[in-house]
C-alpha positions as CSV (number, residue, x, y, z in Angstrom):
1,X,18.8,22.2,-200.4
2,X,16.6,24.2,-197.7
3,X,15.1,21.9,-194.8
4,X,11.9,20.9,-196.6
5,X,13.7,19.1,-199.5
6,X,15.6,17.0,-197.5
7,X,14.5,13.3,-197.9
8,X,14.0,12.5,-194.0
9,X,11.7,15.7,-194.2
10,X,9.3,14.6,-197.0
11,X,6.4,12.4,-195.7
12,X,6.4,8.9,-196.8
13,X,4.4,7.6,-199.3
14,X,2.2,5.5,-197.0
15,X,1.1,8.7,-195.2
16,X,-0.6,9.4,-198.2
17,X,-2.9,6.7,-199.2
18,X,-6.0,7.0,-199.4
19,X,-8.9,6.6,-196.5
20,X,-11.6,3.8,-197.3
21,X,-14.1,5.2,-199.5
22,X,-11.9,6.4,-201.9
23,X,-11.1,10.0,-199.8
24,X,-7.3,11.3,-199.5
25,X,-6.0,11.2,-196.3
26,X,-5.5,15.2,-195.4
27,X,-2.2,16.5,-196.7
28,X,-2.3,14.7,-199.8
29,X,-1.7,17.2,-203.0
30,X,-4.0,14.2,-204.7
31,X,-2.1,15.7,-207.7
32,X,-3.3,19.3,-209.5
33,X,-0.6,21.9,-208.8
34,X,1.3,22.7,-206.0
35,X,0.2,25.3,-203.5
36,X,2.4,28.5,-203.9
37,X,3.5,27.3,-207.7
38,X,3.1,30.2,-209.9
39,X,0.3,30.7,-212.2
40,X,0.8,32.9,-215.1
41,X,-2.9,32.9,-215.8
42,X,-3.9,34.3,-212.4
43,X,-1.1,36.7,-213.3
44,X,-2.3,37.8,-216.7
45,X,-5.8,37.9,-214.3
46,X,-4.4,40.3,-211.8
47,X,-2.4,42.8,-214.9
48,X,-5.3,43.1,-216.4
49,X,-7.3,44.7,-213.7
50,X,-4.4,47.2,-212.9
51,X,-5.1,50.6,-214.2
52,X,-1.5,51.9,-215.9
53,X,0.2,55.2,-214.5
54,X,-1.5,58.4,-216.0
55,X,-4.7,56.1,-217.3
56,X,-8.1,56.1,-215.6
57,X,-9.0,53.0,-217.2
58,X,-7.7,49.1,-216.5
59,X,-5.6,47.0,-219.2
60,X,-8.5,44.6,-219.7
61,X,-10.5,47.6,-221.4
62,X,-8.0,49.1,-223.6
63,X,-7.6,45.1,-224.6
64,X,-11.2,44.7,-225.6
65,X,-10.8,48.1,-227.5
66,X,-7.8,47.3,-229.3
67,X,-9.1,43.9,-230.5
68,X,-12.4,45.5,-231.4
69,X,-10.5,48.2,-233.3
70,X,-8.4,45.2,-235.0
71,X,-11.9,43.7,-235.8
72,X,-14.1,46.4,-237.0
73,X,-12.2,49.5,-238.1
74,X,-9.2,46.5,-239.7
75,X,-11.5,43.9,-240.9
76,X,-9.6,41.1,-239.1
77,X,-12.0,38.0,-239.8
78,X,-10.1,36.2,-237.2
79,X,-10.8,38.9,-234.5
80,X,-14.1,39.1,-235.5
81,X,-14.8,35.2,-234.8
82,X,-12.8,35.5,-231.5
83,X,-15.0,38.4,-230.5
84,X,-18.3,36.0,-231.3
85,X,-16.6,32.8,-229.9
86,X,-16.2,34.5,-226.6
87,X,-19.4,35.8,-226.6
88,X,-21.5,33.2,-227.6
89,X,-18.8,30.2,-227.5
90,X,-17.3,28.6,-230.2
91,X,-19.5,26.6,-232.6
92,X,-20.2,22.9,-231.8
93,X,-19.2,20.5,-234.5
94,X,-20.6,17.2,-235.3
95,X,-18.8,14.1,-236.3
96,X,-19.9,11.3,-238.4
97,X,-18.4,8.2,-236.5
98,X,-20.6,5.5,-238.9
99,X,-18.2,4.9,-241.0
100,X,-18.9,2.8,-244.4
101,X,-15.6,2.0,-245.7
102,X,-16.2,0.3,-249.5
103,X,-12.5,1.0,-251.1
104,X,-10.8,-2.1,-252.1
105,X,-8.1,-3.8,-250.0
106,X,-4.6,-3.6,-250.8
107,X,-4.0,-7.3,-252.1
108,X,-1.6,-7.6,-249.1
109,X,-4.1,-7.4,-246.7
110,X,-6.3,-9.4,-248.2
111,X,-3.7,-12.3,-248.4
112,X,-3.5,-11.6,-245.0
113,X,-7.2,-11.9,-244.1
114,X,-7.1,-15.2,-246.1
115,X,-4.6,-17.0,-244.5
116,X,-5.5,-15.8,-240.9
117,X,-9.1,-17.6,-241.7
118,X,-7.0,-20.6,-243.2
119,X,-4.9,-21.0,-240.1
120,X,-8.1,-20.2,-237.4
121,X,-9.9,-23.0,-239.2
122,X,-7.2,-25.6,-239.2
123,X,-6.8,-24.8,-235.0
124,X,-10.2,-25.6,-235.4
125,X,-10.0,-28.8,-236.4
126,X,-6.9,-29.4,-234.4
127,X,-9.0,-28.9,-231.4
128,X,-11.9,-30.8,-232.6
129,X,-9.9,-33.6,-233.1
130,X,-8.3,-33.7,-229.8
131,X,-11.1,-33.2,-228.2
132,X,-12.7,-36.5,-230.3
133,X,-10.1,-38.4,-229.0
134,X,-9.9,-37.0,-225.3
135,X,-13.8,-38.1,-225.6
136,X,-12.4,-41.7,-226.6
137,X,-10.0,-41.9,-224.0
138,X,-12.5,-41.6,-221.3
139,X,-15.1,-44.2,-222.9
140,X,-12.2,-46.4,-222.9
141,X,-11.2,-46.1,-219.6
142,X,-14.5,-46.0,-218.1
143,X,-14.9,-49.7,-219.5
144,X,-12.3,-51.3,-217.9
């Protein structure tokens, strides 16, 4: 465990809250990655733009060739749409959220639905009743 790691080296949690206005105090990571973790996109990035030994081209062009080669000359369908989506992004799709649902109910649920309305009713009355004689309670109070 290097100095840094050490608990009595780490900063307290309250050092971290935020300022008013919703702002993080300065220091805060306020989440996202680390600084100094390793990204293995910004390292695919930085390969691709190296040129190999004995080649006068970078990796990110003899990549676009090969794919196009896979896509033309091999008639790879799939290449060809990733070639497009890139270009021209992938295609938006729609979806249909009114939903009209007229299949019949398993007879479960049904008997389900009907004694939930049975039950909702009766705490209906229940409470209409109480409520009746909470009402009667108070007229007869108030008159003596």
């Amino acid at each position: 465990m290097n100095e840094e790691e050490k608990p009595e080296n780490k900063p307290k949690k309250s050092e971290y809250q935020e300022k008013p206005g919703g702002l993080f105090k300065e220091g805060n990571p306020g989440g996202g990655r680390p600084k100094g973790s390793v990204s293995v996109v910004d390292a695919i990035k930085r390969k691709l733009q190296e040129i190999p030994k004995d080649k006068k081209r970078p990796y990110l062009e003899y990549l676009v060739d090969a794919l196009f080669a896979k896509a033309i000359k091999g008639g790879d369908i799939q290449a060809m749409k990733d070639i497009i989506n890139r270009v021209d992004g992938m295609p938006k799709q729609t979806i249909d959220s009114n939903v009209n649902d007229k299949r019949e109910k398993p007879e479960e649920v049904a008997d389900i639905e009907e004694e939930a309305v049975r039950v909702l009713d009766e705490i209906a009355e229940i409470e209409d009743r109480e409520k009746a004689i909470a009402e009667d309670n108070n007229g007869a109070t108030d008159k003596k």
